[in-house]
C-alpha positions as a printed Julia matrix, in Angstrom:
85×3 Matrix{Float64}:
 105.31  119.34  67.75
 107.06  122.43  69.2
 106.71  123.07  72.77
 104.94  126.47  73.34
 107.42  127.45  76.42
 110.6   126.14  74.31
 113.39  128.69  74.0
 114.23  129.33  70.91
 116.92  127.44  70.72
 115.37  124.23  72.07
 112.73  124.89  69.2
 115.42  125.25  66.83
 117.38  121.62  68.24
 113.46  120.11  67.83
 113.04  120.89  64.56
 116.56  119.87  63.19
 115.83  116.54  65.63
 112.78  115.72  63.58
 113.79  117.18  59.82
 117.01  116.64  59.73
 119.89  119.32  58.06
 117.61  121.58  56.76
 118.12  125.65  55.29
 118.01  128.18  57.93
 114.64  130.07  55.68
 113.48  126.44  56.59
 113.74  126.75  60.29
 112.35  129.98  60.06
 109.48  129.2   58.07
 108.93  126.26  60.68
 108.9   129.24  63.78
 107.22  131.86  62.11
 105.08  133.96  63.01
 106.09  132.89  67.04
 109.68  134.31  65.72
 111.32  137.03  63.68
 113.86  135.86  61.32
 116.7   137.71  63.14
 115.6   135.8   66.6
 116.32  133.06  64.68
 119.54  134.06  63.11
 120.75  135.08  66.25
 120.02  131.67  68.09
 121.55  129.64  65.22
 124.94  132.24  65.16
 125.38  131.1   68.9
 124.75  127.72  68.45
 126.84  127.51  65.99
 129.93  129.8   67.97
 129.75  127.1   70.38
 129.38  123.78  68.89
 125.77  122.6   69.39
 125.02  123.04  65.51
 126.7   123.18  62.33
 126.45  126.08  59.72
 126.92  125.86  56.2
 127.13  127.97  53.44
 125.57  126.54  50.37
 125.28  129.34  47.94
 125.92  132.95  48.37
 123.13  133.54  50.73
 122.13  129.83  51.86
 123.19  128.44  54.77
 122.25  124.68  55.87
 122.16  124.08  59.6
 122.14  120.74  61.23
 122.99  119.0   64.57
 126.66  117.67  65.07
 127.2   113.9   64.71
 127.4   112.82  67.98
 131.08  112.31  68.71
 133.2   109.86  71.09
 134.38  111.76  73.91
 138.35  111.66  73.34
 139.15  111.8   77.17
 137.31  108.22  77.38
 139.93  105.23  76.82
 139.49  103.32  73.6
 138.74   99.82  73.14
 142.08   98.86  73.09
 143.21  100.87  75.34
 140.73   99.23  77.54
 142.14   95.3   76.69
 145.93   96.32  78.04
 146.59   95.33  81.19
C-alpha cells in the first residue's frame, strides 16, 4: 500500500517495487486522484535525469518506466581481483 506522507517519488519507487516495469498512464492511474498527471511526469523526468529509473519509449506516446537492475559497484575489486596476492 502507498504511504499517505510518501513523496511522490517514493510513491512512484513503491509502485514500480511491487508491479514491476509498468507504463507511466499506469503509475498515474495507480496515484490518481492524490496526483496530477504532470506531478507525476515531472517526478519520473528527474528520476530518470539522474539514474534512479529507467524511461522508455514504446510507441509514439508510451513510455515504460522501471527501476534500474541493481548494478555492481565498479570501484569494488572483483573476485579475482580479490584471489591475487
Amino acid at each position: 500500500m502507498i504511504t499517505i506522507h510518501a513523496t511522490t517519488e517514493e510513491r512512484i519507487i513503491e509502485i514500480l517495487e511491487s508491479t514491476g516495469a509498468c507504463s507511466l498512464d499506469d503509475v498515474v492511474r495507480f496515484l490518481h486522484p492524490h496526483l496530477s498527471w504532470s506531478d507525476v511526469f515531472v517526478a519520473v523526468d528527474r528520476m530518470s535525469r539522474d539514474g534512479r529509473l529507467l524511461l522508455r519509449q514504446l510507441g509514439y506516446s508510451t513510455y515504460q518506466i522501471a527501476l534500474p537492475s541493481p548494478l555492481v559497484n565498479p570501484r569494488l575489486p572483483s573476485r579475482q581481483e580479490e584471489a591475487q596476492p
